[in-house]
ROKE-58733 format. One record per residue (C-alpha): residue number from 1; x, y, z. Coordinates in nm, 4 decimals. Each point is the difference from the previous one (the first is absolute). Example, Ala and Ser with C-alpha at 12.3 -4.5 7.8 and 13.67 -1.06 7.14 Angstrom:
<nodes>
   i       px       py       pz
   1   1.2300  -0.4500   0.7800
   2   0.1370   0.3440  -0.0660
</nodes>
This chain:
<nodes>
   i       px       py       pz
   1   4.3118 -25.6995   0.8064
   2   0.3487  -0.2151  -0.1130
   3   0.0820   0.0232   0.3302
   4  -0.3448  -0.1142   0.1147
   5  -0.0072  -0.2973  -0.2111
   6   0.3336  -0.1398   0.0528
   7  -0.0619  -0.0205   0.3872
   8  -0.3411  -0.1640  -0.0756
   9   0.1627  -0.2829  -0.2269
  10   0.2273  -0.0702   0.3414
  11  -0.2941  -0.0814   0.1843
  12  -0.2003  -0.1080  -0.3160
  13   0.3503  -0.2454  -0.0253
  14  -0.0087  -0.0659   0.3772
  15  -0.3469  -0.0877   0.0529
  16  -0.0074  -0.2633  -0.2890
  17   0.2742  -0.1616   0.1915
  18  -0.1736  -0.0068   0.3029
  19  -0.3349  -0.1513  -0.1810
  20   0.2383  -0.2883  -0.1420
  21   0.1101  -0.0670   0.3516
  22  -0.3009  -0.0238   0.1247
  23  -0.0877  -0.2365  -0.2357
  24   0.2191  -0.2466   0.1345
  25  -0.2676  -0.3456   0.0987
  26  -0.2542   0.0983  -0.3361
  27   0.3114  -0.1037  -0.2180
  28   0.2717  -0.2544   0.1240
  29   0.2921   0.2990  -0.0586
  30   0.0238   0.3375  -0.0905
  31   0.0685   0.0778  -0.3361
  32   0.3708   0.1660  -0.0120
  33   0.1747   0.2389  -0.2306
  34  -0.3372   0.2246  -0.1391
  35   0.1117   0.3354  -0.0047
  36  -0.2257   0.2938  -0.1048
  37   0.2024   0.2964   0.0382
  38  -0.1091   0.2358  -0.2637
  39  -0.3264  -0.1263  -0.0529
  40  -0.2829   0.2276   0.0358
  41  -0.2309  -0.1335   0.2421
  42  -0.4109   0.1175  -0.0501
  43  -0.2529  -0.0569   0.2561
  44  -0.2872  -0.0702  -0.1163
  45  -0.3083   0.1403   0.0825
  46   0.2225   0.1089   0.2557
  47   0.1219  -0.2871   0.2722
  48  -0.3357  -0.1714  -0.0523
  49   0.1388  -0.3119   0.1941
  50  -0.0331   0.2657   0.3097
  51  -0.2102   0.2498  -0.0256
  52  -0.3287   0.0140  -0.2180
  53   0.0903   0.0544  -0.3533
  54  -0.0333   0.3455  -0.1979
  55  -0.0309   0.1952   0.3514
  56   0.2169   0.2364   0.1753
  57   0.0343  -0.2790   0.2511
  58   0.1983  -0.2287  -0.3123
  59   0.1974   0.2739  -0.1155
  60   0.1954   0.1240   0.2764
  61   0.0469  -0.3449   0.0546
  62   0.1382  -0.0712  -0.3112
  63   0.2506   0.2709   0.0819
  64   0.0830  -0.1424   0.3642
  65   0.1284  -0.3152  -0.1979
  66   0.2401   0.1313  -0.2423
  67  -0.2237   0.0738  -0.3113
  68   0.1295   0.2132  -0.2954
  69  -0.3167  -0.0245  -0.0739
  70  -0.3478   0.0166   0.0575
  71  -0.2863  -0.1287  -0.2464
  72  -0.3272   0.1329   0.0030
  73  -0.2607  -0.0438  -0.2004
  74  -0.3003   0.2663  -0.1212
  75  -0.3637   0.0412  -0.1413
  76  -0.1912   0.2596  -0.0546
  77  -0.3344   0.1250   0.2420
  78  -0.3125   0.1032  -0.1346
  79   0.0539   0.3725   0.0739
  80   0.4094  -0.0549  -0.1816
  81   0.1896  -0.0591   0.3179
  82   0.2776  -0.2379  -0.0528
  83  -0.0300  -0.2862   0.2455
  84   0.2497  -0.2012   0.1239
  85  -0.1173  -0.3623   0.0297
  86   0.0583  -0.3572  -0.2245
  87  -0.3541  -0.1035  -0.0672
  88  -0.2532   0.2042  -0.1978
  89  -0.2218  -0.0525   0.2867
  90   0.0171   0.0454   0.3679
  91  -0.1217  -0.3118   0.0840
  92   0.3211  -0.2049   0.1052
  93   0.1640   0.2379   0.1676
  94  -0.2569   0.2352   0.2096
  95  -0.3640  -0.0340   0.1826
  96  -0.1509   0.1134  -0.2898
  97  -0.1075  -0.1224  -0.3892
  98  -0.0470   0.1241  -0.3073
  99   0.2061   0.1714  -0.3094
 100   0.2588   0.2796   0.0733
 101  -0.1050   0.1535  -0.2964
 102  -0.3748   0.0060   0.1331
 103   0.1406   0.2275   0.3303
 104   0.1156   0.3122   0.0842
 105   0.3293   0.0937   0.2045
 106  -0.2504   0.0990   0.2762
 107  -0.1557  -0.3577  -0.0061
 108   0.3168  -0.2093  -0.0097
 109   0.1474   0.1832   0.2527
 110  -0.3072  -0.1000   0.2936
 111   0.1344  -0.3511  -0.1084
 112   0.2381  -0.1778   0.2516
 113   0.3384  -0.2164  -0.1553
 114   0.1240  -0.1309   0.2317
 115  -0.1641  -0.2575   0.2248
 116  -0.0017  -0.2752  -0.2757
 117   0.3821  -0.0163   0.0521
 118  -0.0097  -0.0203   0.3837
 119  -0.1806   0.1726   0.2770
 120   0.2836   0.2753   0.1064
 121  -0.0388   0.1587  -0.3431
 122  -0.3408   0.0832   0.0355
 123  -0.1155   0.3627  -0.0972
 124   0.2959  -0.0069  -0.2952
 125  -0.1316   0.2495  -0.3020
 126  -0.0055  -0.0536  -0.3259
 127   0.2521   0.2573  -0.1568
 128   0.0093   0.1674  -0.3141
 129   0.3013   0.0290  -0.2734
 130   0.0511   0.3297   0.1197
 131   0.0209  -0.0789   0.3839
 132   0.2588  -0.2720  -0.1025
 133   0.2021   0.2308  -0.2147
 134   0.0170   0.2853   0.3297
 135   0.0382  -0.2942   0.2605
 136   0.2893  -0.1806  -0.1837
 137   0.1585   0.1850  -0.2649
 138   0.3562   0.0732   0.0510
 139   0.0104  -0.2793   0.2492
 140  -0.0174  -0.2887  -0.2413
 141  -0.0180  -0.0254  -0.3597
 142  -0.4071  -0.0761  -0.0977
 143  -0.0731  -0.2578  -0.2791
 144  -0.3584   0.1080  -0.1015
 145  -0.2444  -0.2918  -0.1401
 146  -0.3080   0.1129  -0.2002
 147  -0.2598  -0.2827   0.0465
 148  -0.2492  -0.0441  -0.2802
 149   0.0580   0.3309  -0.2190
 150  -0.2957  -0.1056  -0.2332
 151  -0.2029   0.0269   0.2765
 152   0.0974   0.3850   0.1035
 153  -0.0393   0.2200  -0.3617
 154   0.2846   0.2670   0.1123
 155   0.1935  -0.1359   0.2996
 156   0.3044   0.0285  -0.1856
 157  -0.0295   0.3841  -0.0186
 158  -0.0961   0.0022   0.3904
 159   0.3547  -0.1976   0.1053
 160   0.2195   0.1833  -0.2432
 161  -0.1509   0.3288   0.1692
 162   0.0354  -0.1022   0.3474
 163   0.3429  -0.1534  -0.0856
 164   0.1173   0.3418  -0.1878
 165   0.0085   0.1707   0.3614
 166   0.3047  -0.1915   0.0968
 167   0.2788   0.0376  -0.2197
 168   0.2339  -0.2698   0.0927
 169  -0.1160  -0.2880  -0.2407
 170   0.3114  -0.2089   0.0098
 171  -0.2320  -0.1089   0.3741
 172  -0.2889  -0.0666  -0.1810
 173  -0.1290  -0.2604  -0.2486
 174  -0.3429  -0.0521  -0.1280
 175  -0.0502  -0.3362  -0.1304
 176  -0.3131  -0.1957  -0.1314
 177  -0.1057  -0.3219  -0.1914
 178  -0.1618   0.2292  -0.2701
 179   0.2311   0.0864  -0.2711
 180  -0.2156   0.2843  -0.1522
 181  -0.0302   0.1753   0.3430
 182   0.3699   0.0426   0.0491
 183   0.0329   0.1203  -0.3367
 184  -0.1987   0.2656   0.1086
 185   0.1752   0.0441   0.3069
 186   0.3095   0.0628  -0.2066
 187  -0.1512   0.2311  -0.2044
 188  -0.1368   0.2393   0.2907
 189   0.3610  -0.0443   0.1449
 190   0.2970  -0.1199  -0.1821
 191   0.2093   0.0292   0.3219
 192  -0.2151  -0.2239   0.1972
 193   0.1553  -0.3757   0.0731
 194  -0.2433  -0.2656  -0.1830
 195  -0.0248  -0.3714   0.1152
 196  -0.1612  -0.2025  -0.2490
 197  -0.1688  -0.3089   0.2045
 198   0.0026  -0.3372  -0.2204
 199  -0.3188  -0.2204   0.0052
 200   0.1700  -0.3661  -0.0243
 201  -0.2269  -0.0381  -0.3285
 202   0.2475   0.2765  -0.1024
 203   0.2979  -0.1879   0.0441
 204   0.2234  -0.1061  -0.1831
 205   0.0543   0.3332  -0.1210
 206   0.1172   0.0431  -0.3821
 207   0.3201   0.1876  -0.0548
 208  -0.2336   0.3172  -0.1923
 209  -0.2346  -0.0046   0.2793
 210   0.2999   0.0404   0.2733
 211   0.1308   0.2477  -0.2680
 212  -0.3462   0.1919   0.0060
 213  -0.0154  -0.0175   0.3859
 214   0.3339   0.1154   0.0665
 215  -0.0829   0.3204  -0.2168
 216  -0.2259   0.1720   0.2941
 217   0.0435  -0.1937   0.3011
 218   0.3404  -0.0503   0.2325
 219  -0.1751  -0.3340   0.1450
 220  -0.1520  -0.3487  -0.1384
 221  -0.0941  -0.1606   0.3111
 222  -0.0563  -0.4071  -0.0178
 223  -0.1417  -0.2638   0.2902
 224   0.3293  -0.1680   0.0299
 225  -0.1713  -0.3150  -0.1105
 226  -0.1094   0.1304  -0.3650
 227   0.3532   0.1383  -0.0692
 228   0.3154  -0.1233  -0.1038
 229   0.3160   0.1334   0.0389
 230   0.0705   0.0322  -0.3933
 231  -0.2928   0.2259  -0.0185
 232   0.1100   0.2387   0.3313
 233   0.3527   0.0099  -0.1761
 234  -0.1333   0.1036  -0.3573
 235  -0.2027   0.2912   0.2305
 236   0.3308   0.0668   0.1545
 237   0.1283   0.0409  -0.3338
 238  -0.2352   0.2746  -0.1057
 239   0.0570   0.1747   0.3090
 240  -0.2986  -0.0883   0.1964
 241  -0.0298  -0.1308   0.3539
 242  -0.1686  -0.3297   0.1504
 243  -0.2082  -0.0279   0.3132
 244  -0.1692  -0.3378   0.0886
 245  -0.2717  -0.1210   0.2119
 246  -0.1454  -0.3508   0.1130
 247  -0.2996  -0.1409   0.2144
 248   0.1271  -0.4096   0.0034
 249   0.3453  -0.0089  -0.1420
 250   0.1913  -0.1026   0.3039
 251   0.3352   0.1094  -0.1728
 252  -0.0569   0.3795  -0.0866
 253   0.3053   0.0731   0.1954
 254   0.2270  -0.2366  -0.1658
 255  -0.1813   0.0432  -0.3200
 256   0.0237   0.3895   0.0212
 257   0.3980   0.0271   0.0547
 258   0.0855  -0.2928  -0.2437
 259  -0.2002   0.1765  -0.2799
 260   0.1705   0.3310   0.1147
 261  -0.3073   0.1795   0.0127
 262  -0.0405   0.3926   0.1421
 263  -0.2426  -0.0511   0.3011
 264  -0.2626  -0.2128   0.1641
 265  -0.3356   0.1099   0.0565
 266  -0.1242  -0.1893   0.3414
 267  -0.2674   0.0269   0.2833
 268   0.3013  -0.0359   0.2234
 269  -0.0798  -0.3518   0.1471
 270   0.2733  -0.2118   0.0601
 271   0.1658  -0.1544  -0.2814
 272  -0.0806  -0.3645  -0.1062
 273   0.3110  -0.1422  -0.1210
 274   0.1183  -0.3091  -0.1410
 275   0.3123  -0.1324   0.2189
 276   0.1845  -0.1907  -0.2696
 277   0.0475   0.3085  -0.1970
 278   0.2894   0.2380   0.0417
 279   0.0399   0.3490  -0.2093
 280   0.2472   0.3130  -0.0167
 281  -0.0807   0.2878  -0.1962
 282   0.3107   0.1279  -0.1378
</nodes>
């Protein structure tokens, strides 16, 4: 799995350089000097900038580009299948509507995910947690979202069970923005890697809060544009880890290294950066 990951970062490392390259003419000059080696790189909802998010499809591409890894994200059905999708309904992403709680397994799966992403992935499944976790476990480490936990009484029970089946959890990380469902994450299994995702009404965090935080889970994960670097570092101080996301802040890249932070989460697109910026981890 080491192994695994360090050749992934290569072309993780390689393929951002060919995405700033290519954005030579959308900014007058490359940005010079980022470096991300070491940072963990997380696709989210697999490579959803290529293939349709939260399918098969997105995954394997996620691993094609270098991901450590891949971010998925889960409800629960109305017969207690965990389903692998972002909303709570199937609206956006298939040809059909309604609740995923309101359907059975055997329901969601007539539905087709593909097509709304382009015409050549027509006919993709939905898949469930457990048809993620034998497709791509021990191929890429799996960061685990549960969407909505209020919604699904028990969920939490349902992921630490499926999760229990593979042992390796230093490849596996469930994260959420609920607090209270981690905790009970962490109770099922202590061993499990927890990512606690911060609302920007969250932020800034208090010193006891990062304290309390730090006690159960081995990630606080910020959008890069409700963080500062003080608070990553006083996380860094208690041992914990930092992965960031952003939808409009054109500088996660430079942002991201400068505030030394332990990953990016990303759909994969290319990278909008600022050209009068220049960074070097160190």
């Amino acid at each position: 799995m080491i192994r695994g990951w360090k050749r992934r970062r290569i072309a993780f490392i390689a393929f951002l350089g060919a995405c700033l390259i290519l954005l030579v003419g959308y900014i007058s000059q490359p940005v010079k000097d980022v470096d991300v080696e070491g940072m963990i790189s997380v696709a989210h909802r697999g490579a959803a900038s290529y293939a349709p998010e939260n399918t098969h499809a997105a995954f394997q591409k996620g691993i094609e580009l270098g991901a450590d890894f891949i971010e998925a994200d889960v409800h629960l059905s109305k017969d207690g299948e965990l389903i692998i999708m972002h909303d709570e309904t199937v609206n956006r992403t298939t040809n059909g509507t309604g609740q995923i709680r309101d359907m059975t397994l055997e329901e969601l799966k007539t539905l087709e995910a593909g097509s709304h992403f382009h015409p050549d992935y027509y006919g993709e499944p939905i898949i469930t947690l457990n048809e993620l976790m034998e497709s791509f476990y021990g191929q890429v480490g799996l960061l685990i979202e549960i969407k909505h936990p209020a919604l699904y009484p028990g969920i939490e029970e349902k992921v630490a069970e499926v999760l229990s089946q593979y042992p390796a959890t230093d490849s596996v990380i469930v994260q959420s923005f609920d607090i209270d469902s981690l905790k009970r994450i962490h109770e099922l299994d202590p061993d499990l890697q927890i990512a606690v995702l911060m609302k920007a009404s969250f932020v800034p965090v208090s010193l006891w809060q990062l304290d309390e935080l730090t006690s159960f889970a081995t990630y606080i994960n910020f959008n890069i544009s409700a963080v500062s670097k003080r608070t990553i570092d006083e996380v860094h101080k208690r041992g914990g880890k930092v992965l960031v996301w952003s939808k409009k802040d054109k500088r996660l890249i430079q942002k991201a290294v400068s505030y030394d932070v332990d990953g990016i989460i990303t759909d994969f697109s290319r990278w909008p950066v600022e050209e009068d910026i220049q960074v070097v981890k160190d």
